[in-house]
DOKOLFI-164283 format. One record per residue (C-alpha): residue in three letters; x, y, z. Coordinates in steps of 0.001 Angstrom, whole numbers, plus 524288, in hexadecimal, padded with zeros to 5 digits. Each point is the difference from the previous one (the first is absolute). Layout:
residues N
ALAXYZ
...
//
This chain:
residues 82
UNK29C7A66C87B2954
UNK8094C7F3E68001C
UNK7FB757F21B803CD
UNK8056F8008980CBF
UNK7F9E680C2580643
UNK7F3857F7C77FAF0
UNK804507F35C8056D
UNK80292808C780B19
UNK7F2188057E8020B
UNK7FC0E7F3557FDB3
UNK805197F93F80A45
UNK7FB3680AE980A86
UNK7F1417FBDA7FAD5
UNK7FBBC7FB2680E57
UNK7FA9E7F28480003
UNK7F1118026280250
UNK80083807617F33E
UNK8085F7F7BA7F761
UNK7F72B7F3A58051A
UNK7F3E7808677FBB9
UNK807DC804247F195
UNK802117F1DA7FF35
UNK7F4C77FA65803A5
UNK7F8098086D7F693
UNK808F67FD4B7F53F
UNK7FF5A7F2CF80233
UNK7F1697FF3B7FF3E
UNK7FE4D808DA7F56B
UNK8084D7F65F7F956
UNK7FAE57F11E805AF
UNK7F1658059A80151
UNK800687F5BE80BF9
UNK806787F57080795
UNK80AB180955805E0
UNK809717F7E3807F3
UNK8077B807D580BFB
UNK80C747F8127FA94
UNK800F2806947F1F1
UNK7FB3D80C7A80784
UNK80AC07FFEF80A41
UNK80AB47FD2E7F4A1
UNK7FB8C80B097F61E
UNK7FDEF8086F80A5F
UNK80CBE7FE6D807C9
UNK7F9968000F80C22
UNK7FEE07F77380A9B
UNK7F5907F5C28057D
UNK8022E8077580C66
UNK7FCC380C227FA4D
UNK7F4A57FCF37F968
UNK7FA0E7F94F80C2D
UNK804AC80A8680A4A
UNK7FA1F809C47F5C5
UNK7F2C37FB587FA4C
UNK7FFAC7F3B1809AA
UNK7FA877F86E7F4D0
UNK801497FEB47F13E
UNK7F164803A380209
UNK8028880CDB805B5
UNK80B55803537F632
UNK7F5307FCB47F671
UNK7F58A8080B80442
UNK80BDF80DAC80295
UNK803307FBD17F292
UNK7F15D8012A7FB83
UNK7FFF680BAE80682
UNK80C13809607FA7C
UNK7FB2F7F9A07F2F2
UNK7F32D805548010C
UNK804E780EB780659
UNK808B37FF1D7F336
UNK7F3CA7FD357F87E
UNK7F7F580C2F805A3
UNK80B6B809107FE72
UNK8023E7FBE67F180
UNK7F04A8024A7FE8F
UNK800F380C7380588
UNK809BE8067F7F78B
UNK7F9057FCB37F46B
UNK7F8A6809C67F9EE
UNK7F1077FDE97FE86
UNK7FA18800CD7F183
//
């Protein structure tokens, strides 16, 4: 696949998700102290978004928490028990 059918996909990511991909990468990476500035420019997306979506950085937080941990379970439960 060429760069720009993925630059393509990409850009169809809707916003709640890429501020969720982004906010998790960010924290996984700062461990704390994420700023909605930094978020909003990695991510693309706008303040709008983020507030008409999650309403706070709070609430984006806590949906982030949330696909991280479904992630988590489903990662758990394909591994096979000793």
């Amino acid at each position: 696949m060429n760069i720009t059918r993925k630059a393509d996909r990409a850009s169809r990511v809707k916003p709640g998700r890429k501020l969720i991909m982004t906010c998790g990468r960010l924290a996984k990476r700062r461990g704390g102290g994420l700023g909605v500035d930094p978020l909003l420019a990695e991510s693309g997306c706008s303040k709008g978004s983020l507030y008409t979506i999650y309403k706070s950085k709070d609430g984006l937080l806590a949906a982030t928490c949330m696909v991280e941990r479904e992630e988590l379970e489903k990662t758990l439960h394909s591994v096979d028990p000793l």
